[in-house]
C-alpha positions, 0 to 999 in steps of 0.5 A: 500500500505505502508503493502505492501512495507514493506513486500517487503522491509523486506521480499523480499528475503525470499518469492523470497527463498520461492518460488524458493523452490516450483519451485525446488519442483515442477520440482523434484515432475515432474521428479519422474513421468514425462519427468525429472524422467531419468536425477534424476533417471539415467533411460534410457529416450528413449522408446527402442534402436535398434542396438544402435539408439535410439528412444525417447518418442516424436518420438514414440508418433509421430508415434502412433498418426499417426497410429490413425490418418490413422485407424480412416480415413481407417476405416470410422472415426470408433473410435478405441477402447482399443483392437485395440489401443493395437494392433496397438501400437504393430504393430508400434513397430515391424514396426520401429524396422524392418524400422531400421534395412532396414535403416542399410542394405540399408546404407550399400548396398547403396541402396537410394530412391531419392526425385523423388521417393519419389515424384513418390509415392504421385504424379505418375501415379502408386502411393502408394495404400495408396494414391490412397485411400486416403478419405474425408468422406469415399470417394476416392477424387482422383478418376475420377467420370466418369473413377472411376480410379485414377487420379494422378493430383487431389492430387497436386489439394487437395495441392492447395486448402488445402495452399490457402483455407484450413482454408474454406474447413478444418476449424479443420486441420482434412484433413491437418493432414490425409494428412500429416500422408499419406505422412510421411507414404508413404515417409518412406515405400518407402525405404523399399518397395525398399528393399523388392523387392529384395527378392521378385521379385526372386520369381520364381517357374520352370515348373517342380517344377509346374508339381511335384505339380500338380502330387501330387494334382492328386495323391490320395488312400484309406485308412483303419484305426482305431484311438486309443485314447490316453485316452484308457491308463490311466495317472497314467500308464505314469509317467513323471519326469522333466528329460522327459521334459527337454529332450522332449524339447531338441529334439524339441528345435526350438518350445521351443526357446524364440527368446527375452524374455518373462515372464509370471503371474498368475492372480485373476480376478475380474470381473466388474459385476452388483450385485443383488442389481443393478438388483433389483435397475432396475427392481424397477425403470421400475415398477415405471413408468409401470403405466405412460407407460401403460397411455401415448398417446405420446409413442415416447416422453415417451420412448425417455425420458425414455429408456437408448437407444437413439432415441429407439422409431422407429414407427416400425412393426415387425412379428414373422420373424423380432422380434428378441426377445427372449420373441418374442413369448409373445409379438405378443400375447399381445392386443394393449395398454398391457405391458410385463415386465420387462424382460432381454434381451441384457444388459437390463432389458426391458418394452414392449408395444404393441402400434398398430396391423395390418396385414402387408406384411414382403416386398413389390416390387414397381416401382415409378416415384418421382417429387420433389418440395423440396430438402433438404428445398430449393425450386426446382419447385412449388407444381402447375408445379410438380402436373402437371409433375406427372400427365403428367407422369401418363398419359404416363404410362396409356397410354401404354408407358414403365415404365423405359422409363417413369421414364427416362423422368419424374422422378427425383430419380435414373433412373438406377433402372427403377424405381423399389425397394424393401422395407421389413417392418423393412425399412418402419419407413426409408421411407416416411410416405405417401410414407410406408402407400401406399405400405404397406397398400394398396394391390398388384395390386393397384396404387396411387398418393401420397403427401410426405414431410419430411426432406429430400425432398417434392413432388409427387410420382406416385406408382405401388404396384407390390408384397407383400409377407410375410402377416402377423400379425404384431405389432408396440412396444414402448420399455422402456430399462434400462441398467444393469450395476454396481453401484458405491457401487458394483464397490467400493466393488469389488475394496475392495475385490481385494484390500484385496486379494492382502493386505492379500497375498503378497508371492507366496504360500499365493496367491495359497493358498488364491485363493484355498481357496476362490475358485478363477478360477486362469488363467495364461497369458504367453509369454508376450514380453517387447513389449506387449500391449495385454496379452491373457486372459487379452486383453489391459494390457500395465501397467500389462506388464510393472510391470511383467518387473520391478519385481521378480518371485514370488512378487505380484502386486497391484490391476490393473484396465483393463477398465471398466471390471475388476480389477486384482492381478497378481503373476510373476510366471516364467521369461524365458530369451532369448534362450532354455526355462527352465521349469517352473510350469506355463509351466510344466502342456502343457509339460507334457502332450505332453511327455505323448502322446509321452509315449502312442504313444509307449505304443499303437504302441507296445500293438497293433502291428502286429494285423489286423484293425479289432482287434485292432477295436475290442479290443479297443472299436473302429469302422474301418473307410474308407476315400477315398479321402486322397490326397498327395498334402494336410495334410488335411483328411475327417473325420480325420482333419489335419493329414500329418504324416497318410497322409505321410505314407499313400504314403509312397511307401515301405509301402505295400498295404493291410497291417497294418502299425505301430502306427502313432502319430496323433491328440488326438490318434494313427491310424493304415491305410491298404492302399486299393489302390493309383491312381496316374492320369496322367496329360495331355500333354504339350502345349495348356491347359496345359501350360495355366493351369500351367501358371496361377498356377504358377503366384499363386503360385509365388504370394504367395511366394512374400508374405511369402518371405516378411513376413520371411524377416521382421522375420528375419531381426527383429530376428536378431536385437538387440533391448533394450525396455524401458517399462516405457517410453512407 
């Protein structure tokens, strides 16, 4: 105690000046990566602005929590994975971008959703469809279970037990969150579903807009034509200079617009994949357990300690139809005891043993009547009293009595069915053991009392075999898998290869070349927005887009890991910023080819104008072809494809009949039509069947212009916003 004091006494300033240093150190060494980095770096701390309002981390991370909480419910407690992680977040952000921006409008409208709304959206008869399919364990709670409707007064009732008994009934808050997450949703989508309405509730389409529509779905010809393929001209006759681009792109401004900026990389992949050693790693450890495999009795307990896939041992039996493997053929051959393997198939590398033969129905229909003694472990009749209800039922039906009729008085299963099932030989290691030896052993015609006990219930049943089809030999495999997947050495050399690849290449022309050189595929992933998650080619890649905005054309990234996949080393090859595009390499090879068909297209035209069909046919190597379902209400053509320029001429009404048009640019080449003929068939009268028809399409049609007004706003009014995204707070 005394060594004690005495460091207190002379050293106690310095060890509490010690240890203010280490707090200081550890709160800059948290701000460099952490909630601190903007207050020492200066940086922007929020995730993005929109039109000035800010939206911080914590509010982000509040929303996206949310989104996981109502996928994983909506989906059936389906986990999400990183695709649809990356999706989803991307989503959100488009979401609050376009919830701000209707905040903004409805302020300035004055446009309110009062609390009584709100609360109309949670509790009203006509609530919010999220709501009304709001679920527990995969079911609507707040349906009625004899209307199967929505009952608005069970929501208030889940309330009530969640405040005054939650802790019972939802020990782990899962319920409570979910139920939080639906009504914060709710309650925000209701001003915006408020604002929505106003456009999309002047949807309306005039009977005589309906009338020109159908006129033109009634309207059809036939046609003649020769398509000239774009390749029947060679690329080295079509030069293409950066001035036809820049022009091409300037005629077609509006497709190559950047509504925000994008940016796009070039990239080596490195796939995660299992080396040769791996393979051979497992092939190794199946022949070293062949010998125990082929001597063991107790197949469920050898392959459920053996295989990489849980609980693999089923009992079942499987003929030619339902033996999906690839070596199907093999193993319905071997005899009973023989193993063959190991053989690849579906990530594995698989041993096969045939451990029974017999010849089996594929499906079997049978009718029953079930009376239990147990149900779920718990006693619900003595093995006496239910032995004597089944015989009693047994005599009704010997009797002559209906069997439906029998099953509703006796039977305790579902009596909706009658009594009647289907079972194919894939569900028989589902169904009771007693109750799948009968049906599938016995033959059609027979009937038997039958003893089940299982974990689910005990009793007896009463079976009629009706019909077995499909007999057939079959066998029952035990089947030992051992995954194929990378070793921690095969992973550590591919992170070394990568490694090196971006160590040894750190300029733009030193990565062309080693990828060249190396024969590495090089893939470009482009039009990626500061919003991104996903890149195409790529899939969840937040962290490759977050580097992509924070450097130069031309730098090279370090290695990225992208799941368990693959790791990848990235070139910033173009920046395109807001308005027309520039031309860049990434992007010069897609416009170059689009000048060039425009080149050919006038090449072709020309070469070929004021000949017949069967010229042109003749001279390019090419057959004359007829359709005569080319419709004016649709661009889609038989035999043709998606063709609205042919279909457009082909009613061009100062085109005249059985001559040859000019060359019309089309998909892949340029047609040549003779219009044979065009119908244009009368539609029926007004009133009666006409206006019920026009009444329905219209509400169709009205319907799908609700939609897409929806859609356009959202575009819109997020077009319009101005949004600064901060990628490293994301």
């Amino acid at each position: 105690m005394a060594v004690i004091q005495t460091i207190r006494n002379k050293y106690g300033k310095v060890a509490g000046g010690v240890i203010a240093v280490a707090l200081v150190g550890f709160i800059v060494s948290d701000a460099t990566s952490g909630s601190f980095a903007s207050m020492f770096s200066g940086r922007d701390p929020n995730v993005m602005k929109i039109n000035g309002s800010k939206i911080d981390p914590k509010e982000y991370s509040i929303r996206v929590k949310e989104y996981e909480v109502l996928y994983t419910m909506y989906n059936q407690g389906r986990n999400l994975d990183d695709a649809t992680r990356a999706q989803m977040n991307e989503q959100l952000i488009q979401m609050m971008v376009y919830e701000a921006v209707v905040n903004e409008e409805c302020e300035k409208l004055g446009i309110q959703i009062t609390d009584a709304e709100k609360n109309e959206l949670i509790y009203g008869v006509n609530a919010h469809q999220m709501v009304q399919n709001f679920q527990i364990g995969g079911q609507q709670i707040f349906n009625d279970p004899q209307t199967k409707s929505f009952d608005p007064g069970r929501v208030k009732g889940l309330e009530k037990e969640l405040k005054e008994s939650g802790d019972k009934i939802d020990p782990d808050g899962r319920v409570r969150e979910q139920w939080a997450s639906v009504v914060a949703y709710v309650k925000r989508a209701g001003l915006v579903q408020k604002y929505n309405s106003l456009f999309s509730n002047a949807a309306y389409v005039p009977k005589y807009q309906m009338k020109r529509t159908m006129a033109e779905q009634n309207a059809n010809a036939s046609i003649r034509y020769v398509k000239v393929p774009f390749t029947s001209v060679s690329d080295n006759d079509v030069k293409v200079t950066d001035d036809d681009i820049k022009t091409y792109m300037q005629q077609h401004a509006a497709m190559y617009t950047n509504d925000e900026a994008t940016r796009s990389i070039e990239y080596v992949s490195f796939d995660i994949v299992p080396a040769s050693a791996d393979t051979a790693r497992v092939i190794e450890s199946l022949e070293q357990i062949r010998a125990d495999f082929a001597a063991t009795k107790d197949h469920e307990t050898f392959v459920n300690s053996k295989s990489d896939q849980m609980n693999s041992y089923t009992k079942a039996y499987y003929n030619k139809r339902t033996l999906t493997s690839r070596s199907a053929d093999t193993i319905m051959q071997l005899p009973v005891g023989e193993i063959y393997g190991p053989y690849y198939e579906n990530g594995s590398y698989n041993l096969a043993k045939v451990t029974d033969r017999k010849t089996l129905p594929d499906s079997v229909k049978l009718r029953h009547i079930l009376v239990k003694t147990k149900e779920q472990g718990n006693d619900v009749k003595t093995d006496s009293a239910a032995s004597m209800k089944i015989d009693s039922a047994i005599a009704a039906v010997k009797a002559g009595g209906k069997f439906d009729s029998v099953v509703r008085v006796f039977s305790e299963d579902d009596p909706s069915k009658g009594g009647e099932y289907t079972f194919t030989l894939m569900d028989r290691p589902n169904i009771s053991l007693e109750f799948g030896d009968f049906v599938f052993e016995g033959k059609a015609g027979e009937s038997k009392k039958v003893k089940v006990s299982n974990d689910n219930y005990a009793g007896y049943h009463y079976i009629e075999i009706l019909e077995q089809k499909g007999i057939a030999p079959s066998v029952q495999i035990a089947l030992v898998a051992k995954s194929l997947v990378p070793s921690d050495s095969t992973v550590n050399a591919l992170y070394g290869k990568a490694n090196e690849f971006a160590g040894k290449n750190t300029t733009s022309d030193a990565f062309d070349a080693a990828a060249k050189k190396q024969n590495y595929d090089k893939r470009i992933g482009d039009n990626v927005k500061i919003n991104s998650f996903n890149i195409n080619g790529l899939g969840p890649a937040r962290e490759v887009v977050r580097w992509m905005y924070e450097h130069k054309v031309g730098e090279i990234s370090s290695v990225f890991q992208l799941g368990d996949e693959r790791y990848v080393v990235a070139k910033l090859a173009a920046v395109h910023e807001k308005g027309i595009k520039q031309l860049t390499p990434v992007d010069r090879p897609m416009l170059e080819q689009k000048v060039k068909e425009e080149k050919k297209t006038e090449l072709i035209a020309k070469k070929y104008s004021g000949k017949s069909l069967d010229a042109i046919a003749a001279e390019t190597q090419q057959t004359v072809q007829q359709s005569d379902t080319v419709v004016l209400g649709g661009a889609y053509v038989t035999n043709l494809g998606y063709e609205p320029k042919v279909v457009g001429y082909t009613f061009n009404t100062s085109f005249q009949p059985n001559t040859v048009s000019p060359g019309i640019k089309g998909q892949g080449g340029v047609y040549f039509i003779t219009v044979l003929n065009r119908v244009n068939n009368p539609l029926p009268p007004d009133g009666g069947m006409m206006d019920q028809i026009i009444a329905q399409q219209r509400s169709q049609q009205e319907r799908q212009m609700r939609s897409s007004i929806e859609q356009g706003l959202q575009k819109s009014l997020i077009k319009k916003a101005k949004v600064d995204y901060y990628p490293s707070n994301f």
